[in-house]
N, C-alpha and C positions, 0 to 999 in steps of 0.2 A: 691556684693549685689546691687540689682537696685529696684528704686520703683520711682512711677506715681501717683498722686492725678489725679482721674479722676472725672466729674458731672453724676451722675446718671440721664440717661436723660427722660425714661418711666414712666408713672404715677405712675405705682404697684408700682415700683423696683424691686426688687430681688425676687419676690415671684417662687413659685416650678417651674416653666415651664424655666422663664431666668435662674434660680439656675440653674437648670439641665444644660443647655446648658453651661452656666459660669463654672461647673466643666468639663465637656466633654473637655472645650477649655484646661482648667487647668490640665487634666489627660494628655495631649498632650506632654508636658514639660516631661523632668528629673528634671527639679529644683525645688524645694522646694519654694511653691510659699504657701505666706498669702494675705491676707482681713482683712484691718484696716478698721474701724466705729471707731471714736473718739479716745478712750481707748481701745479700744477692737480688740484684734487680734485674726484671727480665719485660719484654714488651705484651704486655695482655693480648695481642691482639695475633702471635708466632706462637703454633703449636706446638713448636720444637722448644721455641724456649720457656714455654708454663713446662713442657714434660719436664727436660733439663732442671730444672727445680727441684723435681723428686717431692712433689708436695704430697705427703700422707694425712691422715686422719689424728685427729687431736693436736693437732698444731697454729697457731694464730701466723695467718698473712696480713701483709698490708697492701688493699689497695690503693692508686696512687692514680688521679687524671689529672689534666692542667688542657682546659681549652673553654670553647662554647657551650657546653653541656655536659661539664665536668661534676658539677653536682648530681645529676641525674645517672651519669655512667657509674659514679662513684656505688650510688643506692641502689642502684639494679643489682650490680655484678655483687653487693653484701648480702641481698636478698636470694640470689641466685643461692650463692654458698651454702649461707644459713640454711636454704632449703634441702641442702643434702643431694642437690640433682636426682630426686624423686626416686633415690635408689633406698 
């Protein structure tokens, strides 16, 4: 199991359009990848529940995989963030 505290760096955050893209990257994996908000852990790869999160902008997530390509899903999905989803 591997996991990455990353800053959410877009104003929104996470709202439906980066969500969408954030699980696309996350269906990509075999591994069992989550999305920590404080307490709260949610499945990377359920639209409903990255939104449920209410992830905004200027906030650190943690992501979290455990599987085959867990290191790789880990760096994609901190790359994605960090990128700001090109907004």
């Amino acid at each position: 199991m591997v996991f990455k505290e990353v800053l959410v760096r877009n104003q929104v955050g996470l709202h439906a359009r980066p969500a969408t893209f954030f699980i696309q990257k996350a269906n990509e994996f075999k591994s069992t990848i989550w999305v920590e908000k404080e307490e709260r852990r949610v499945n990377a790869k359920s639209l409903l529940g990255v939104l449920s999160l209410g992830i905004v902008g200027g906030i650190n997530i943690k992501i979290i995989a455990d599987g085959p390509d867990e290191n790789n899903a880990v760096e994609s999905l901190v790359e994605l963030v960090k990128s700001g989803f090109a907004e």
